[in-house]
MARSEKOL-217486 format. One record per residue (C-alpha): residue in one letter; x, y, z. Coordinates in steps of 0.1 Angstrom, whole numbers. Layout:
% residues N
   residu       X       Y       Z
        A       X       Y       Z
...
***
This chain:
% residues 314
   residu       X       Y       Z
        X     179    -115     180
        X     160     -86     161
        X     176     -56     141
        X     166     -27     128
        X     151     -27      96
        X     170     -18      62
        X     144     -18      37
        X     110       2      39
        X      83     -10      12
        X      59      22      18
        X      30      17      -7
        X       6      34     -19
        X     -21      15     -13
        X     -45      -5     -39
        X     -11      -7     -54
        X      -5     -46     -52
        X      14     -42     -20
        X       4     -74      -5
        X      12     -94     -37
        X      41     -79     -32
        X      49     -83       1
        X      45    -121      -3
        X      69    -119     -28
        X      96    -100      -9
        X      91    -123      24
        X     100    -157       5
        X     134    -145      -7
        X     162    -163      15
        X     180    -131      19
        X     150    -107      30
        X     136    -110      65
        X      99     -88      58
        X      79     -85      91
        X      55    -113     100
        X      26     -87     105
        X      21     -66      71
        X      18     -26      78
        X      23     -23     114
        X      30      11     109
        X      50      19     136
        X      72      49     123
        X      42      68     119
        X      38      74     160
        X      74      71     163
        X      76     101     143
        X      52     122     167
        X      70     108     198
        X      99     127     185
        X      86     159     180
        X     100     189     202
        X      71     207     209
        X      40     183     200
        X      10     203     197
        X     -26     194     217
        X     -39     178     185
        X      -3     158     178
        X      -1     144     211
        X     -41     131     209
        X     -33     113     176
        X      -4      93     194
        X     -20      84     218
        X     -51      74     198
        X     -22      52     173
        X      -5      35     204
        X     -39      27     216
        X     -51      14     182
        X     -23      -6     172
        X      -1     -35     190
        X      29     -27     173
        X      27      11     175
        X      56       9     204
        X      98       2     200
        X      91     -30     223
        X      63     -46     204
        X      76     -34     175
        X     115     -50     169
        X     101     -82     188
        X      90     -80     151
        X     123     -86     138
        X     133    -114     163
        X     154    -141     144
        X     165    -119     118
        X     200    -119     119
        X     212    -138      90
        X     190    -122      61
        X     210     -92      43
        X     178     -68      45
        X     151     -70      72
        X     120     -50      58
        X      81     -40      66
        X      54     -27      47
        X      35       0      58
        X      18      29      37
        X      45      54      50
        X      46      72      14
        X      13      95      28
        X      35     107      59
        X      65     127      47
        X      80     134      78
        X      86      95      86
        X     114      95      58
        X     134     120      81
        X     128      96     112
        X     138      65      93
        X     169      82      80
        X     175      91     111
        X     178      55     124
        X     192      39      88
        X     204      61      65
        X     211      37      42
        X     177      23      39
        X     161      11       8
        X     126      23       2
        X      99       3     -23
        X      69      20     -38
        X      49       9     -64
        X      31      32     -88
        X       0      31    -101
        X     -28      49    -127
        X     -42      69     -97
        X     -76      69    -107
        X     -74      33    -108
        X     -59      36     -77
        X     -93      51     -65
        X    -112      31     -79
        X     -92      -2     -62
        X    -103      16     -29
        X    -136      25     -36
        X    -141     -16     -48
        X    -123     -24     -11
        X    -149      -5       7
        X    -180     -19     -15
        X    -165     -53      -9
        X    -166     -49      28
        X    -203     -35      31
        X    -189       4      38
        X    -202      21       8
        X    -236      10     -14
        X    -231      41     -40
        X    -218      38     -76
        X    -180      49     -82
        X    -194      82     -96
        X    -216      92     -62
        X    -185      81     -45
        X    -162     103     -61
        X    -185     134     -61
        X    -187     129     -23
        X    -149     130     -14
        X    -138     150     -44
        X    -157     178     -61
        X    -161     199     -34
        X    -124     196     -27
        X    -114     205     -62
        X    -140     231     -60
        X    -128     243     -26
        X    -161     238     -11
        X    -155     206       8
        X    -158     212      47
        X    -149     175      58
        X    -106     179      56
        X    -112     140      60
        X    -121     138      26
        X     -85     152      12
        X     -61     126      13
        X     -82     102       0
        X     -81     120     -34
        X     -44     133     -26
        X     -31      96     -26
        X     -28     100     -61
        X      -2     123     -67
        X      22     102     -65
        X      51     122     -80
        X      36     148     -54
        X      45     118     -26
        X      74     104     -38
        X      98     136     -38
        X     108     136       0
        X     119     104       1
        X     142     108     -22
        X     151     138     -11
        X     161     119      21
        X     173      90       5
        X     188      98     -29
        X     174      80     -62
        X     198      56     -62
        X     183      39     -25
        X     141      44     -41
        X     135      15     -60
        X      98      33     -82
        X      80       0     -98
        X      48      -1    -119
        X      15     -15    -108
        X       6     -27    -146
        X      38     -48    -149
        X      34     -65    -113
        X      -3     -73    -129
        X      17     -90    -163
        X      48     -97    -155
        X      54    -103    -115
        X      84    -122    -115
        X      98     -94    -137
        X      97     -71    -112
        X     106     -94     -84
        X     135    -101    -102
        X     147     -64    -110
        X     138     -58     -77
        X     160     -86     -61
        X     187     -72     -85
        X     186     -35     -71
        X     187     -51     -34
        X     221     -70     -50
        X     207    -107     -42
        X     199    -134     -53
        X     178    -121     -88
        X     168    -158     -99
        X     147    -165     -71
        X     111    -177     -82
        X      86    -164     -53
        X      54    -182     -55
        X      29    -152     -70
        X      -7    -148     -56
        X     -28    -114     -64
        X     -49    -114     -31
        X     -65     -85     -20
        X     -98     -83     -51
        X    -125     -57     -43
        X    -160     -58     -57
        X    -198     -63     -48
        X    -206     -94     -30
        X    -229    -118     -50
        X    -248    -126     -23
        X    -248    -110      17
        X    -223    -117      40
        X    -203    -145      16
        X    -170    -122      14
        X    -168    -114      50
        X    -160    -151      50
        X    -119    -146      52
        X    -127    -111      77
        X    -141    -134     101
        X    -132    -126     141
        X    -127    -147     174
        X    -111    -179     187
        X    -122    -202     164
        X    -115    -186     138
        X     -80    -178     147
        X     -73    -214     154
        X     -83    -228     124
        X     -66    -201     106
        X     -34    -212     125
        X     -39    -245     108
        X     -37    -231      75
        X      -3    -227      61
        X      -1    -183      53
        X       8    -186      14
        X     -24    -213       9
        X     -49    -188      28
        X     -37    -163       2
        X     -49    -186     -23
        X     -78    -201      -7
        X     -88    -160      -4
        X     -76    -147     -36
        X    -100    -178     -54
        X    -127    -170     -32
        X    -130    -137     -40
        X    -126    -136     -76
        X    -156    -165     -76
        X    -180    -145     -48
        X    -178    -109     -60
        X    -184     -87     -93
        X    -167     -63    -103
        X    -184     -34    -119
        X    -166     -10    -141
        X    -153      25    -138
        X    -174      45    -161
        X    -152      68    -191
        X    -167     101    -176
        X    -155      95    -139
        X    -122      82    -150
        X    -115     121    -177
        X    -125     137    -143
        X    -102     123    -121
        X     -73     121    -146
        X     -77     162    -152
        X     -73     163    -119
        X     -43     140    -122
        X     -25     152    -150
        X       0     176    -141
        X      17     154    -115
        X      16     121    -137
        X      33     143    -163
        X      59     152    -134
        X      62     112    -125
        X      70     105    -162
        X      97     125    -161
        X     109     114    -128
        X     109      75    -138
        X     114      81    -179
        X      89      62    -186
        X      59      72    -209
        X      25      71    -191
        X       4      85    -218
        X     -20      55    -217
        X     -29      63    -179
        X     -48      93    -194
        X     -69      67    -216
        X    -105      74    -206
        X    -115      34    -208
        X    -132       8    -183
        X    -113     -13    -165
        X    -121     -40    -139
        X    -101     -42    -104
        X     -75     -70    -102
        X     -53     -71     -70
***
């Protein structure tokens, strides 16, 4: 029997999201789905529109072609066998689409959303390490960042592409409808830096907003590392594609690939670091709505603004 879900953990991404979605799916009392971001309230969103426009009604089609689990069917066969847990939960990156909070209120009000926060231009930085990890950018952080965000700032960019990349990063910015929707009370905010020192911490405070069981130990693996590969081809290793592959994979119980992965990559890439300069740019850029998110969570972020090297870590 499937349900609908109760608890939304929506990002942002680079923000430890699969560390903490392991976490989340071990507790007794938390059914999470057994695919990670499938994304599906983003399309379900435009299907509900009144009057889609020509360019709305191309990008759902392009999702419900591009995903499996971008339709109500595929997606709450998701949640089969979920019956007995007290909160049956996804993840999925919805804190970039502001309208799915209205659609999810829609069908539970009484959600619980999960985001987790995080220095944004470390945030960028995590991303830009992801794409020089898989082979789709060779440039320097610096080149990177010039590419995607000067001419934005400087309102010269002609590739609209290019904006929410940067814009993932105001957080505070993000954050506001779904609260809105949802009142503070149901938006569980946690750091980034104390799910790095201090993960059953926050597993625990987090266990204790959801009102269960806060003494449960989840097993803690930081997976998803970015950075150069030391030699060609060796981190596409865990990326690799086809029957075999899946088979063997099948084989492998999911919380040891996570460890086989997260040991693999820390010993087969390097991780250069963010240079001072790049880091004061994007933190002016930054400033006004990290100032905003300290007040929102009452928490001082002063350090964030720090303009120190720092290497990736989840």
């Amino acid at each position: 029997m499937s349900r609908q879900p109760n608890f939304f953990f929506i990002g942002g991404m680079r923000c430890g999201s699969t560390t903490l979605n392991l976490m989340l799916e071990q507790h007794p009392n938390i059914f999470m789905s057994p695919i990670k971001e499938p994304n599906f309230y983003v399309p379900e969103t435009l299907r509900r529109l009144a009057n889609p426009t020509t360019a709305e009604r191309e990008k759902l089609a392009f999702l419900e072609q591009s995903g499996k689990y971008r339709t109500p069917g595929a997606y709450f066969e998701l949640f089969e066998g979920s019956a007995e847990a007290d909160y049956v939960g996804e993840s999925s990156h919805y804190l970039y689409h502001p309208k799915v909070a209205q659609t999810i209120r829609d069908d539970c009000p009484n959600a619980k959303i999960l985001v987790c926060l995080r220095n944004p231009a470390d945030r960028l930085f995590s991303e830009y390490l992801l794409h020089l990890r898989r082979g789709e950018v060779r440039s320097d952080f610096a080149s990177f960042v010039d590419e995607m965000a000067s001419g934005f700032i400087r309102g010269t960019t002609p590739d609209k592409s290019l904006i929410p990349r940067l814009n993932k990063g105001l957080q505070h910015q993000l954050i506001l409808p779904w609260i809105d929707m949802f009142g503070r009370d149901n938006v569980k905010l946690v750091l980034f830096e104390n799910l790095e020192l201090r993960p059953l911490d926050v597993a625990a405070d987090i266990f204790d907003w959801l009102s269960i069981e806060d003494e449960f130990a989840p097993v803690v693996v930081h997976t998803q590392k970015g950075g150069r590969p030391k030699r060609k081809g060796l981190a596409q290793i865990f990326n690799t594609q086809g029957r075999t592959a899946a088979k063997v994979k099948k084989l492998i119980p999911d919380i040891t690939k996570k460890k086989l992965r997260s040991w693999f990559y820390e010993k087969s890439l390097e991780r250069p670091m963010m240079d001072p300069k790049t880091k004061t740019f994007l933190m002016d850029f930054y400033r006004n709505d990290v100032l905003e998110l300290q007040r929102l969570i009452d928490t001082d972020l002063e350090h964030w603004f720090e303009a120190r090297t720092r290497k990736d870590a989840v």
